[in-house]
N, CA, C and O atoms as a Tinker XYZ file with bonds, in Angstrom:
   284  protein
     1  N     85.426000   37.403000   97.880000    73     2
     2  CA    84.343000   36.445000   97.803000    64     1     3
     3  C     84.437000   35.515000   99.007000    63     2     4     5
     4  O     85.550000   35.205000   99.432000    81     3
     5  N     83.361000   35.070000   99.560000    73     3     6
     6  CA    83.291000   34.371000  100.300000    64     5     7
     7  C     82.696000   33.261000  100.326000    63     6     8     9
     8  O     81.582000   33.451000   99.839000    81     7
     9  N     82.848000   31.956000  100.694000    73     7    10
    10  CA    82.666000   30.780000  100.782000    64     9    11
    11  C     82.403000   29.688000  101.881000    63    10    12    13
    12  O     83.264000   29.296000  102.669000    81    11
    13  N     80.764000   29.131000  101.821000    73    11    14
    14  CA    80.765000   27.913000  103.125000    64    13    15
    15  C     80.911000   26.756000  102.475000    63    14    16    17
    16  O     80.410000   26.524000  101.375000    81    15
    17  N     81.791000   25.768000  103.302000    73    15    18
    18  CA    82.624000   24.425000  102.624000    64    17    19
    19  C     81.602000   23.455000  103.658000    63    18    20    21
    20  O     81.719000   23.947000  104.780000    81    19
    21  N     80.812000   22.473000  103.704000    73    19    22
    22  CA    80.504000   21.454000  104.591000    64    21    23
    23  C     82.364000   20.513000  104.074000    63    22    24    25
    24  O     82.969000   20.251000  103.034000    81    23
    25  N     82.586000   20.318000  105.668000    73    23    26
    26  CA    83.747000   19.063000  105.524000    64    25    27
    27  C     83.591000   18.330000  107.217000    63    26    28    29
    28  O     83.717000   18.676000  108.391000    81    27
    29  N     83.044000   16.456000  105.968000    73    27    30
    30  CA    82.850000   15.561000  106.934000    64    29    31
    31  C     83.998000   15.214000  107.845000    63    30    32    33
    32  O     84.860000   16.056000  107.595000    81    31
    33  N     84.372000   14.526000  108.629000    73    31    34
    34  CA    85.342000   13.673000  108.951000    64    33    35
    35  C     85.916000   14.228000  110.548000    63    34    36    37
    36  O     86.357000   13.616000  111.521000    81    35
    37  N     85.664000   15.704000  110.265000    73    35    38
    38  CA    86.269000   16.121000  111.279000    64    37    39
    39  C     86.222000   15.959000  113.054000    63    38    40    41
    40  O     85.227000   16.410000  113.622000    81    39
    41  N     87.146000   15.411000  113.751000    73    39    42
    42  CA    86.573000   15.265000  115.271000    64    41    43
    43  C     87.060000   15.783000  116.461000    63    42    44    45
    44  O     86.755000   15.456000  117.608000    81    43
    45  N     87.821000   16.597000  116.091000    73    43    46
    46  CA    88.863000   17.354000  116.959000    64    45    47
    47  C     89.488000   18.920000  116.745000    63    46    48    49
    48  O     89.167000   19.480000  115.697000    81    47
    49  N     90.095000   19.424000  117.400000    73    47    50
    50  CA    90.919000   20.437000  117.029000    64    49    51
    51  C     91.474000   20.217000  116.337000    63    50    52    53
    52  O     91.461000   20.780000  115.242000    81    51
    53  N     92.543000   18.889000  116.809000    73    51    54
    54  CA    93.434000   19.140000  115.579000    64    53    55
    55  C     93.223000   18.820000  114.164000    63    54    56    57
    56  O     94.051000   18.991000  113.270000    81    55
    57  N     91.431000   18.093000  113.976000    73    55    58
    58  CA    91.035000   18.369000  113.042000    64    57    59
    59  C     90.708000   19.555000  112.175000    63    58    60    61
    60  O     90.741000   19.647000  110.948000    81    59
    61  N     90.302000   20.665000  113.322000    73    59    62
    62  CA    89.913000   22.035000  112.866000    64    61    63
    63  C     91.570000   22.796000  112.280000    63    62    64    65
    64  O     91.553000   23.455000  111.241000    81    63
    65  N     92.706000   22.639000  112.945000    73    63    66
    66  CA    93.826000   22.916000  112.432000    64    65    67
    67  C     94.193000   22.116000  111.377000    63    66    68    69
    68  O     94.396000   22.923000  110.470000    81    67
    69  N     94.427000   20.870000  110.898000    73    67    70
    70  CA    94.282000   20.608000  109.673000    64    69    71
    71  C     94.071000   21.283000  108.484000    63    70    72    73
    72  O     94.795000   21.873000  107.682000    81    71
    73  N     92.613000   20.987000  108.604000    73    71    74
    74  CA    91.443000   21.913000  107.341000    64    73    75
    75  C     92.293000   23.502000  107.491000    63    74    76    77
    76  O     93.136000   23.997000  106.744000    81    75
    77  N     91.877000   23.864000  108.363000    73    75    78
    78  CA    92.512000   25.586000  108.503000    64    77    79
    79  C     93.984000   25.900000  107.848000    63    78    80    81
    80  O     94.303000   26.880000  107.175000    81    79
    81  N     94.595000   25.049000  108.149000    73    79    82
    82  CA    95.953000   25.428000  107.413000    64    81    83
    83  C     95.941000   24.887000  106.052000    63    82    84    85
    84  O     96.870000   25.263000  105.336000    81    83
    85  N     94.868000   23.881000  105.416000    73    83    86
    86  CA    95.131000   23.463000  103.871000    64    85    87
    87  C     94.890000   24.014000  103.142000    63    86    88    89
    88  O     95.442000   24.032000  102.042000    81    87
    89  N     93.625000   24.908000  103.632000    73    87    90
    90  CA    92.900000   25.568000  102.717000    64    89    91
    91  C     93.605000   27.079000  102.969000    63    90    92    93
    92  O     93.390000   27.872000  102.053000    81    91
    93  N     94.411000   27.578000  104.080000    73    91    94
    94  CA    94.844000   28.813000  104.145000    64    93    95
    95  C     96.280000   28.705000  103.129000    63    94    96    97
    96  O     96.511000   29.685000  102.421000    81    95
    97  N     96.860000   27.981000  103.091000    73    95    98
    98  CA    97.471000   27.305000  101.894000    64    97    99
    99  C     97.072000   27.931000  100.363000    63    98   100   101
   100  O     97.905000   28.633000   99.789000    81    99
   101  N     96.106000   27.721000   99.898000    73    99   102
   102  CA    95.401000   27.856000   98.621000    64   101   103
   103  C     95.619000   29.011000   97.969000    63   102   104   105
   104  O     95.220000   29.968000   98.634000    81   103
   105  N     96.036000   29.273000   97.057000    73   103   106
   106  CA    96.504000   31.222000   96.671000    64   105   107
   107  C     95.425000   31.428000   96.007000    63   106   108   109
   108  O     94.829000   30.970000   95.032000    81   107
   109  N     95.294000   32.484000   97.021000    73   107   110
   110  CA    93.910000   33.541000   97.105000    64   109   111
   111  C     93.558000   33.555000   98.093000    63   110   112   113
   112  O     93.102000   34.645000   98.435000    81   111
   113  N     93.537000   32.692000   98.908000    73   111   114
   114  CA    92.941000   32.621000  100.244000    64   113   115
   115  C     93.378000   33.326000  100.672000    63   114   116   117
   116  O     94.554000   33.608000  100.444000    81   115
   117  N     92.267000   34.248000  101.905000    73   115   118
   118  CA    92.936000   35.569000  102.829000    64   117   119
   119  C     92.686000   35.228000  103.971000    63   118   120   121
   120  O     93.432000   35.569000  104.888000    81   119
   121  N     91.388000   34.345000  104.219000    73   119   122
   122  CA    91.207000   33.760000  105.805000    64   121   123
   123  C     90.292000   32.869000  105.700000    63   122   124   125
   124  O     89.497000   32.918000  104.762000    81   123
   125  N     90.233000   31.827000  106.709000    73   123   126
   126  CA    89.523000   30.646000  106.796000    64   125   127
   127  C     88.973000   30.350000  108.573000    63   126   128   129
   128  O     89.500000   30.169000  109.671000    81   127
   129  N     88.061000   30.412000  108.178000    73   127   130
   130  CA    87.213000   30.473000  109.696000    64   129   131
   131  C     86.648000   28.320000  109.533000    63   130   132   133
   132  O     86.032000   27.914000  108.548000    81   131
   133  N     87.123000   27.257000  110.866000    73   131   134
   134  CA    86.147000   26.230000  110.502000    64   133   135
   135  C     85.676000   25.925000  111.969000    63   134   136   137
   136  O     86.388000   25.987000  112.971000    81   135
   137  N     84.631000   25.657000  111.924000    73   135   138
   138  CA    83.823000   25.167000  112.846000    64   137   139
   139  C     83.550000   23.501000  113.468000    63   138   140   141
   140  O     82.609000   22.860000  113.000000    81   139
   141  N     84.136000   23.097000  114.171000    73   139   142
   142  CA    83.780000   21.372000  114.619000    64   141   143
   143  C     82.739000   21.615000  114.472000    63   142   144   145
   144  O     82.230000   21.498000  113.357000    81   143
   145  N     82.057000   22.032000  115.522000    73   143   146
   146  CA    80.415000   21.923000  115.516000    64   145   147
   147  C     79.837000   21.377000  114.814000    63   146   148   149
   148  O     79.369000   20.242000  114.718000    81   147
   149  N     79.882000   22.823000  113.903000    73   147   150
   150  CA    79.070000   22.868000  112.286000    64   149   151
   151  C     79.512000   22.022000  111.309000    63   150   152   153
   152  O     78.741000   21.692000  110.408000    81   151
   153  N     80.723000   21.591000  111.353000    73   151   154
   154  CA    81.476000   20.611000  110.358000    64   153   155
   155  C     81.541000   21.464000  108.955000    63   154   156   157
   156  O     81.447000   21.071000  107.793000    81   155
   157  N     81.751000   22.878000  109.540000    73   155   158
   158  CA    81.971000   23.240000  107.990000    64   157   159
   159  C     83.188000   24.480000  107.856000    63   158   160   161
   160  O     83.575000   24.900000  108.947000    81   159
   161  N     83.668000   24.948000  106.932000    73   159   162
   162  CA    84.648000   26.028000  106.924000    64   161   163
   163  C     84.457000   26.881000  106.133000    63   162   164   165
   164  O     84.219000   26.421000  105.016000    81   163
   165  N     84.444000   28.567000  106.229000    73   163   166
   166  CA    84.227000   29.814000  105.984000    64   165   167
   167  C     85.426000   30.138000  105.362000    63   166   168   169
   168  O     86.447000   30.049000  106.043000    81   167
   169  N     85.532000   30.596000  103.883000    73   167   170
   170  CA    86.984000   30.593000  102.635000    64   169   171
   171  C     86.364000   32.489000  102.622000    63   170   172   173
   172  O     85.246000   32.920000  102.342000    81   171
   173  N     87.636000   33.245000  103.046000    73   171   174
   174  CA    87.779000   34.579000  102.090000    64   173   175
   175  C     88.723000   34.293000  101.472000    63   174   176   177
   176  O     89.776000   33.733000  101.778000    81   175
   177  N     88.145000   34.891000  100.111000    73   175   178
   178  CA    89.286000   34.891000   99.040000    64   177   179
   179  C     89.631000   36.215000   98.420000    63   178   180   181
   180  O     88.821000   37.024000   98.874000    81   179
   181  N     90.320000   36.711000   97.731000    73   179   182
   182  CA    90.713000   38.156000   97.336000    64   181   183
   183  C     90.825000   37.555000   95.561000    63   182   184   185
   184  O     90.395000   38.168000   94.583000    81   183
   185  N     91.350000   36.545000   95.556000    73   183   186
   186  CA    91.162000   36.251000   93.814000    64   185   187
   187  C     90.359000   35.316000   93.370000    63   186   188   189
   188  O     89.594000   35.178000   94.325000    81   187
   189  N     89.958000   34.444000   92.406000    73   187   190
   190  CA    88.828000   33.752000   92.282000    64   189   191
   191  C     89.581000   32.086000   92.551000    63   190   192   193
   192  O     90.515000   31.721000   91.837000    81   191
   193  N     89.094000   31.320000   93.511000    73   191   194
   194  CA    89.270000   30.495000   93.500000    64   193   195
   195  C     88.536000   29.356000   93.006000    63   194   196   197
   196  O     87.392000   29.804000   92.922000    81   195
   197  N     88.500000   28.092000   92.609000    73   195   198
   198  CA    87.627000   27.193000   92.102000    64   197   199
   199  C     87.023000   26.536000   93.425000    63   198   200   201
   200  O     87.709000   26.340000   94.428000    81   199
   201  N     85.221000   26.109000   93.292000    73   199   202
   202  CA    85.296000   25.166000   94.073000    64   201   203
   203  C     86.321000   23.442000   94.087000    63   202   204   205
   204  O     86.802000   22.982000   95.122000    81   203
   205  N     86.378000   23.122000   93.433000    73   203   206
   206  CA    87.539000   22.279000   93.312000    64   205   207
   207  C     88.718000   21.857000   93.814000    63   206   208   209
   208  O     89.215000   20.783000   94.152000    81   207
   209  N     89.100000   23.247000   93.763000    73   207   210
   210  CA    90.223000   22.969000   94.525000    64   209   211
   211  C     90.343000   23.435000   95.783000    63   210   212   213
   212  O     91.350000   23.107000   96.410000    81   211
   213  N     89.090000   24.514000   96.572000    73   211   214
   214  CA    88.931000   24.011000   97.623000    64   213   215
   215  C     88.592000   22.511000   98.409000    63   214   216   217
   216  O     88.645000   21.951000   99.504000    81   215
   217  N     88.295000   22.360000   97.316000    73   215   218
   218  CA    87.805000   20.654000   97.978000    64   217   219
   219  C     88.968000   19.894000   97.694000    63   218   220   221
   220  O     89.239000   18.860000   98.304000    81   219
   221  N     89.722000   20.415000   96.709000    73   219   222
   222  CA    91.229000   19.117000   96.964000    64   221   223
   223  C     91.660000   19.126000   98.072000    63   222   224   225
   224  O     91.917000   18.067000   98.645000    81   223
   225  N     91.864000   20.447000   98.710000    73   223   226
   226  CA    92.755000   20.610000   99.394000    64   225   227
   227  C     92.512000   19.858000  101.000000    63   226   228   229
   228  O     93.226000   19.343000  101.861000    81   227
   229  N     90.736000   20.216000  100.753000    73   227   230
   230  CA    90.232000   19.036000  102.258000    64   229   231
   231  C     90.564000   17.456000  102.172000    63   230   232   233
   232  O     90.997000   16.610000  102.953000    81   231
   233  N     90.119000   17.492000  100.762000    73   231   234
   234  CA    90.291000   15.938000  100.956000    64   233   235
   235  C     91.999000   15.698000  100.957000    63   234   236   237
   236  O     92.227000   14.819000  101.788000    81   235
   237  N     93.422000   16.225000  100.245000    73   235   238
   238  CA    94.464000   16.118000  100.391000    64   237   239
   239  C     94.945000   15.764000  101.918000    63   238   240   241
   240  O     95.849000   15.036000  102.327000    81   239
   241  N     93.925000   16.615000  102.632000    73   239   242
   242  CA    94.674000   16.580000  104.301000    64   241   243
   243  C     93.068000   15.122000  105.066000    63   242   244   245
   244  O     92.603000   15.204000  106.203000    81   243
   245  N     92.790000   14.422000  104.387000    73   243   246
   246  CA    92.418000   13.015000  104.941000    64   245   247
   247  C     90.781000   13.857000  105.150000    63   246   248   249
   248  O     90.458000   13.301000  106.201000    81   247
   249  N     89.985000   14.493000  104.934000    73   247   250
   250  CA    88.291000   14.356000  105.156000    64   249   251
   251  C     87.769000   14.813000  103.611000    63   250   252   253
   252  O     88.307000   14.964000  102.514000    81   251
   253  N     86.386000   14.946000  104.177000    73   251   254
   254  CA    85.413000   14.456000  103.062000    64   253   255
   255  C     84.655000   15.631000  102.768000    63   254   256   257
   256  O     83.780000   15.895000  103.593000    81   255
   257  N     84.822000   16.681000  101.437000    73   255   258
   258  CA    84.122000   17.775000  101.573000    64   257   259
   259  C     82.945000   17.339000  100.806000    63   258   260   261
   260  O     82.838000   16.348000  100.084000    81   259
   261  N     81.913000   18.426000  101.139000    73   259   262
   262  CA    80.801000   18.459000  100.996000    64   261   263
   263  C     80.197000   19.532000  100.026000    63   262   264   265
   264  O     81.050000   19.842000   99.194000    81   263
   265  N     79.388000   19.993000   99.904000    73   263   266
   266  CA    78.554000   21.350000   98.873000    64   265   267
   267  C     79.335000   22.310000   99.542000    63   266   268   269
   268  O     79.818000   22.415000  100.669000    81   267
   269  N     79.313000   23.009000   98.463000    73   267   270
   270  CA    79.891000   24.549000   98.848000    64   269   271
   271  C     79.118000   25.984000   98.107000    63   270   272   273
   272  O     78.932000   26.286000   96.928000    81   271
   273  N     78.834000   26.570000   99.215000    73   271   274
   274  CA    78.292000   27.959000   98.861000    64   273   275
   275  C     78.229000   28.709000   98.683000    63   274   276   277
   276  O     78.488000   29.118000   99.814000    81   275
   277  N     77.989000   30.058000   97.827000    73   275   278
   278  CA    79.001000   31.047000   97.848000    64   277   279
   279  C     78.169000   32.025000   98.826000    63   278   280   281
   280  O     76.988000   32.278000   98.589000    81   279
   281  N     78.724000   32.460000   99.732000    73   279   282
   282  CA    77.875000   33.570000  100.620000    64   281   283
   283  C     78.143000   35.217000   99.621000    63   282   284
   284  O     77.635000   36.267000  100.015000    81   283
């Protein structure tokens, strides 16, 4: 399953590494694509994850998630 996360806050790389490693963190997660740009991050998962706790895990590492979608 796949997943788009809007997450505010972000202003840097090492913002984009942040997010990328919290959520690659998460069991189930298989890969995480995030975008400065777009301010948002792309979740494959292989088991079912909650939106929830994708979003803990942004806000755990200091930003502000947003709606999430399931692609």
């Amino acid at each position: 399953m796949k997943k788009l996360i809007q997450v505010k806050g972000m202003s840097c790389k090492h913002c984009v590494m942040h997010v990328t490693e919290a959520l690659g963190e998460v069991p189930g997660v298989t890969d995480v694509v995030v975008s400065l740009e777009g301010g948002t991050a792309t979740v494959d998962t292989n088991a079912p994850v909650t939106n929830e706790v994708l979003a803990a895990a942004i806000t755990d590492v200091g930003y502000t998630p947003g709606p999430v979608t399931d692609l």
